[in-house]
N, C-alpha and C positions, 0 to 999 in steps of 0.2 A: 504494500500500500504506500502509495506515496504522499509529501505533505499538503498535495493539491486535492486527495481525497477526504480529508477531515474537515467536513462542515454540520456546525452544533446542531443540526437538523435531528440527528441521531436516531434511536429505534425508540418507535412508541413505545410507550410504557403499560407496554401488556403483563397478564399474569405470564410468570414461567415456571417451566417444573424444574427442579433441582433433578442434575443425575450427578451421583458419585460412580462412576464404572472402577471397576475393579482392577487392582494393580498390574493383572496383567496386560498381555497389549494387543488381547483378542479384537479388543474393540475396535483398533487401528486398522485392520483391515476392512470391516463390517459397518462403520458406524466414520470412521476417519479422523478418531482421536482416541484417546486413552490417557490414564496418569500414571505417572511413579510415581507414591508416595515417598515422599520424605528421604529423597535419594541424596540431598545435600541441606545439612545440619552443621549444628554444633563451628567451631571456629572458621571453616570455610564459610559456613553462611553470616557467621557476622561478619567477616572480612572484606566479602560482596556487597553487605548492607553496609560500611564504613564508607568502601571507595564511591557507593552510591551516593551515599548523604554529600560527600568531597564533590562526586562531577554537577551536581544538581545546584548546593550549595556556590559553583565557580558560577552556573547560569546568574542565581536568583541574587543572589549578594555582593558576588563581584563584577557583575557585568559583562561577562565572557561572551561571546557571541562567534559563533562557525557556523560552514553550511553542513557541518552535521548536529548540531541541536536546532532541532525542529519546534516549531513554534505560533502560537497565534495570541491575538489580541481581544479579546471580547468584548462587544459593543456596549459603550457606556464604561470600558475601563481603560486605563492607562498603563499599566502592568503588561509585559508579555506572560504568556504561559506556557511551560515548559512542555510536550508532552512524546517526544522521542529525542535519543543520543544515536547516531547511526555511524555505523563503522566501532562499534563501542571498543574492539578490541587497539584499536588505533587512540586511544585515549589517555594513557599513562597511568591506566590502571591493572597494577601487577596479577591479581588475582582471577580477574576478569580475564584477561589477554589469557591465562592457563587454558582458562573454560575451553576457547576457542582453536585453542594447540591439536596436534593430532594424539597427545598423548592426556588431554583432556576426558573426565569423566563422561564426560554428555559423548565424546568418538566413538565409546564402547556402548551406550545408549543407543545412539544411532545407526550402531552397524549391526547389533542385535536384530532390529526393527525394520531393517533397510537389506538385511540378509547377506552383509558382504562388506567389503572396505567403502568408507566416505570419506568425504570430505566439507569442511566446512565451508560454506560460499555467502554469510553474511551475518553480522551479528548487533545489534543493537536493546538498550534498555529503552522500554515502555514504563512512560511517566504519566500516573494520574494524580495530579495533587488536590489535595483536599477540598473538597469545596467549590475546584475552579475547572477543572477537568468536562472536558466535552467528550459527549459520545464519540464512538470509532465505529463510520455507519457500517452497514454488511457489504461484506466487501469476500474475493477469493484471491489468496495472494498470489499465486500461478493458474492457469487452465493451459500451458503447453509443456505441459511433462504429462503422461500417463500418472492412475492413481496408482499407490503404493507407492512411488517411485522417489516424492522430495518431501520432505517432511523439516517440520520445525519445534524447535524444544524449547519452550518458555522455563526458567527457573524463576520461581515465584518468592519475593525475596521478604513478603508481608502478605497475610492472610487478605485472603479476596474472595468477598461475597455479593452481593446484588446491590447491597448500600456504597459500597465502593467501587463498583465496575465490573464485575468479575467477566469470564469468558461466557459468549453465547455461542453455541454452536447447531446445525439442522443437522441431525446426523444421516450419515450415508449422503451427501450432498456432494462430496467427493466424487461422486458416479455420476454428477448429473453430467448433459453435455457440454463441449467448452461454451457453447453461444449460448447458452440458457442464460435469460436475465438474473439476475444476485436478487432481487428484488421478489422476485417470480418464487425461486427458492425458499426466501426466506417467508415469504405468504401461504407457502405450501405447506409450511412447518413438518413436525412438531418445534418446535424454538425448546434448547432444552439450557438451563442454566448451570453452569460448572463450581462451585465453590470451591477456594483451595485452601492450604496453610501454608505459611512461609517454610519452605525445604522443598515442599515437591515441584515434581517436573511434569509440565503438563507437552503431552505430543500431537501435533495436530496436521494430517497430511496440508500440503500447500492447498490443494485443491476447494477443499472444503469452506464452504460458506459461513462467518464466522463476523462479530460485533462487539463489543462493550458498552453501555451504558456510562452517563455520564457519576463522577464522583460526588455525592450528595453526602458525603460523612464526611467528619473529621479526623479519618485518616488516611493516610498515603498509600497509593497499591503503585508496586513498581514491581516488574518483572523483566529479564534478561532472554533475550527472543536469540536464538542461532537457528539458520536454514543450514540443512545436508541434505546432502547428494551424494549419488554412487562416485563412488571416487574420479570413474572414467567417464562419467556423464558429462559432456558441455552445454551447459543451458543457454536456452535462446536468448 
């Protein structure tokens, strides 16, 4: 998705049903996502949540500005807001940059899932800040790869539920055709809502039709987004 797709239009605010699928990653074929629970904890994950607070912290207070923090202004405010870092491994943060290494946890995640060697081809954190956060309308972040094929691994680095944006996903949407409207899909439902807790890793084929909700709490949801690919794949 890129930063000419984000407008506060976002997804009505219908009922949704919460699904928790199951840690394995049955559903990734079937359905076009799946979670691993709580695959990164304990000192890695505050280490990720330090340098988080550090690149957010360089936007909101000192001024920083590149064309990879992504950003917009909301009508009636003066403030920018924060709401992706792209290229995150390019960002001078040590622990992050591992993530995205070939000898990174999420490689062996990936290649599990992906049934062979990968490679990483793009990594950035998603920023919802408190309060100020716009929906991320439905959107499919590829349709020219086959499914099964490219897949993306969110680490979730604070608990995410419905008050804070969490993931929407239509499952099985992954199969629809590439030219199907995103719109059409997601009218067709079922619209299924993902809650997470900071540690786990949520996987979600490219293909799949997928949103968040804007930040209505006062708290933070940030999560670290990497796309893989079969190692020898070159993407369009």
């Amino acid at each position: 998705m890129t930063r000419h797709a984000l407008r506060q239009a976002g997804t009505a605010e219908t009922p949704l049903r919460n699904h928790r699928p199951d840690d394995g990653l049955q559903g990734f074929r079937t359905e076009g996502y799946a979670v691993l629970r709580q695959r990164i904890t304990g000192n890695a994950l505050e280490a990720l949540r330090t340098e988080a607070d550090d690149l957010i912290r360089r936007f909101t207070q000192d001024g920083f500005r590149s064309d990879d923090y992504w950003y917009f202004t909301p009508a009636g405010m003066d403030a920018p807001v924060l709401y992706r870092i792209h290229n995150l491994e390019n960002q001078g943060s040590p622990t992050v940059a591992r993530l995205y290494t070939d000898e990174g946890p999420l490689h062996l995640m990936a290649a599990s899932i992906l049934g062979g060697p990968v490679r990483a081809t793009a990594c950035a954190m998603i920023v919802k800040l408190p309060g100020v956060a716009a929906p991320v309308p439905w959107h499919r972040d590829r349709t020219d790869v086959p499914p099964h094929t490219v897949c993306n691994l969110s680490v979730f680095l604070d608990d995410s539920d419905a008050d804070n944006g969490c993931l929407e996903f239509v499952p099985g949407s992954h199969l629809a055709p590439d030219d199907e409207e995103v719109d059409e899909v997601q009218a067709r439902g079922p619209v299924h809502a993902l809650p997470l807790t900071a540690g786990d890793v949520a996987v979600h084929d490219v293909r799949i039709a997928h949103a968040s909700r804007r930040n209505r709490s006062a708290r933070i949801r940030r999560s670290i987004v990497i796309e893989f690919a079969p190692a020898d794949l070159e993407l369009p």
